[in-house]
N, C-alpha and C positions, 0 to 999 in steps of 0.2 A: 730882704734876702730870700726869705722863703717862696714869698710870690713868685719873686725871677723865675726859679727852680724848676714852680709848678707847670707852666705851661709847660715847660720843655718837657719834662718827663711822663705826659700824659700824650703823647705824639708820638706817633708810630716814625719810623728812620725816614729819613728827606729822598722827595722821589714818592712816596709808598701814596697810592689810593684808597688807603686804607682810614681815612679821614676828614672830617668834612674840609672843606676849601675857606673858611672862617678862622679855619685852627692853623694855616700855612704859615701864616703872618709869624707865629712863636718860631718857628724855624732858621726865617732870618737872622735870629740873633745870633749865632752862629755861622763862620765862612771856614770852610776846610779849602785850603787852595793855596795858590802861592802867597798871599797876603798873609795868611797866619805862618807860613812857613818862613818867612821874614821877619815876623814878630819873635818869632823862636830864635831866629838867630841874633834878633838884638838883647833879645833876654838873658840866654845862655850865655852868649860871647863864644859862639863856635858854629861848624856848620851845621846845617841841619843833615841830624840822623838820631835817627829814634835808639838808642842802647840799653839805657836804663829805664826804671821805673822814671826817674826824677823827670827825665829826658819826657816820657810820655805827659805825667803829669803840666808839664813847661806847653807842651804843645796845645794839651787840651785846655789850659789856660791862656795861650793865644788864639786857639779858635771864636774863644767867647771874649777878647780884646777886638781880633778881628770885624767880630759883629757889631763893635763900634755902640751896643748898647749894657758895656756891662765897665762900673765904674769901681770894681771891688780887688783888692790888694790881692798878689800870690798868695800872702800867708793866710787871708781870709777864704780863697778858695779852697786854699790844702783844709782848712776848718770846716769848710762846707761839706766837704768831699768826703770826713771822717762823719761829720753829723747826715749826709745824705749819701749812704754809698750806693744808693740806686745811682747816682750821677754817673760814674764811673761805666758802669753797666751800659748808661744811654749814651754815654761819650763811643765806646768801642762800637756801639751798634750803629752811630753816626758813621765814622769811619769803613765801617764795614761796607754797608752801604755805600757809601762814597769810592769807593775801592770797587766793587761790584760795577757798578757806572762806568766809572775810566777803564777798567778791562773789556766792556760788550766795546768801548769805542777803539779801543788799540786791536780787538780782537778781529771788528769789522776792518780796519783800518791794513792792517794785516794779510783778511783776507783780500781787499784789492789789489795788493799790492803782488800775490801771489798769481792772479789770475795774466798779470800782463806779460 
């Protein structure tokens, strides 16, 4: 369990150059996209929208569903998450990032759309 953990939390947010190209690989184990947002709504039984804590935590454990290399139960995440609450921390910075991303492109996207 701990291993899993480690790589991800010694990696700077996805996208960043801030690390050698050796360490990208730990990245993948994680997909923030519509596929995890799927994942959340078979989990939940509802549509996706972030409200609650619970709601977040659901998410960030379909991100690492998602990545198709993590074989570890909800209630063992939520255990993880209390024994490692850096997790949390590199979860939101994930998303952050990710969010950063899709906004330069809706923002470019935008401004085309303004010029015609």
């Amino acid at each position: 369990m701990q291993q899993y953990y480690e790589g991800l939390l010694t990696e700077q947010p996805q996208g960043s150059n801030n690390y050698p190209p050796s360490e990208k690989e730990d990245l993948k184990k994680i997909r923030i996209g519509i596929r995890s947002m799927f994942l959340f709504e078979e989990l939940s039984k509802k549509t996706f929208e972030i409200k609650t804590t619970l709601d977040l935590y659901i998410y960030y454990y379909s991100c690492l569903l998602a990545g198709k290399e993590y074989d570890r139960t909800f209630d063992d995440f939520l255990n993880d998450c209390d024994t490692h609450p850096e997790l949390i921390k590199w979860f939101m910075e994930q998303l952050q990032h990710h969010n950063e991303v899709n906004n330069q492109f809706v923002d470019e996207t935008n401004e085309v759309s303004k010029k015609k």
